[in-house]
N, C-alpha and C positions, 0 to 999 in steps of 0.2 A: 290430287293436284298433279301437275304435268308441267315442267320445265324444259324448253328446247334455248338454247344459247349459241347465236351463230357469230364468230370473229367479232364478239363484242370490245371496245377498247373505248378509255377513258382517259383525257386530260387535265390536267390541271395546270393550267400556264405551259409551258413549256415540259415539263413533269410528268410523265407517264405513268398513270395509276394501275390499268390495265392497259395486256396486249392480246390481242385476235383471241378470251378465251371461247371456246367452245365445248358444251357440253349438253346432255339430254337428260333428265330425269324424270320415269314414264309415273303415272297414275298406281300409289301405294309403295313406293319404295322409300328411304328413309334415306336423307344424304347430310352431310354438314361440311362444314369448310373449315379445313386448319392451314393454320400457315403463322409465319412472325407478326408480329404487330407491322404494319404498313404493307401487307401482299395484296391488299385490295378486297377482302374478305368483306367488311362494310361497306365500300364502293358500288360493289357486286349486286349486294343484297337492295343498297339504296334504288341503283337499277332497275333492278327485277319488282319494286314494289315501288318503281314511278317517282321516286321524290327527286332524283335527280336523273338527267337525259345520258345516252351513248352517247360517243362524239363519233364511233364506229359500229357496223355491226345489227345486228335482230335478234330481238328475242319474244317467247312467247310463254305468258305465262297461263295456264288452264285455255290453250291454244286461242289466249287472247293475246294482242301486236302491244309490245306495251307503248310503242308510239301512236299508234293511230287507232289504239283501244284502250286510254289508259282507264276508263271510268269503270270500265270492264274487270280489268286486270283488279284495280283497286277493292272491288265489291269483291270480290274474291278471294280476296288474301288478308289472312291477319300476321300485322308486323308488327313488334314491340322493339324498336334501336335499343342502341347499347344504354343509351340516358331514360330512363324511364321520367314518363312524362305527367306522373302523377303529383299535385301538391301533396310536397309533407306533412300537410297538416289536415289533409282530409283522408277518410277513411276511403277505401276503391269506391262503395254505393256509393259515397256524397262525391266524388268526384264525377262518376256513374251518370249523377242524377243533375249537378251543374250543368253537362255539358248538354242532359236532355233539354234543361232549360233553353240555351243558350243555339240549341239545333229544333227550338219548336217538338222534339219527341215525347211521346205520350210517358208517363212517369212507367205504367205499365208494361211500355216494354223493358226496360231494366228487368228485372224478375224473371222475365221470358226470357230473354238471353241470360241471365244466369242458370236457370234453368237448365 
């Protein structure tokens, strides 16, 4: 996977999330993000994996625009946010297997991507 980040910057009302960050991370390197609780660490990542827009800025992820490639960028990338989005009360396969229901997927492929 391959990360390029040009003066990307984030709003929130009048509240600056982020400012102009920029940065590159080439195909096989390993990076993470520290900082305080509110430095935009989850902002960032929300970004980079499409669930919420720049208000500034480009970026590309697996040298997909994640503006005007997101379907791209999305197929691409596996993101788990801070809230994990599994019912408590089902085990991962039944959850797995709901959601194949629910998206027409064959039960089969479950299996294969654990696999």
């Amino acid at each position: 996977m391959s990360i390029a980040v040009e003066n990307i910057s984030k709003y929130y009302g009048k509240q600056q999330a982020l400012k102009n960050i920029s940065f590159s991370v080439k195909k096989g390197e390993i990076v993470g993000f520290l900082g305080p609780n509110g430095a935009g660490k989850s902002t960032l990542m929300k970004i980079l994996t499409t669930y919420i827009s720049a208000d500034e800025g480009e970026a590309y992820v697996n040298d997909f625009n994640i503006k005007s490639d997101t379907k791209n960028v999305q197929k691409s990338v596996g993101y788990l946010p801070e809230h994990n989005p599994l019912y408590l009360d089902l085990y991962v396969k039944e959850f797995l297997s709901f959601n194949a229901d629910v998206y027409g997927v064959a039960k089969s492929r479950i299996d294969e991507v654990i696999a």
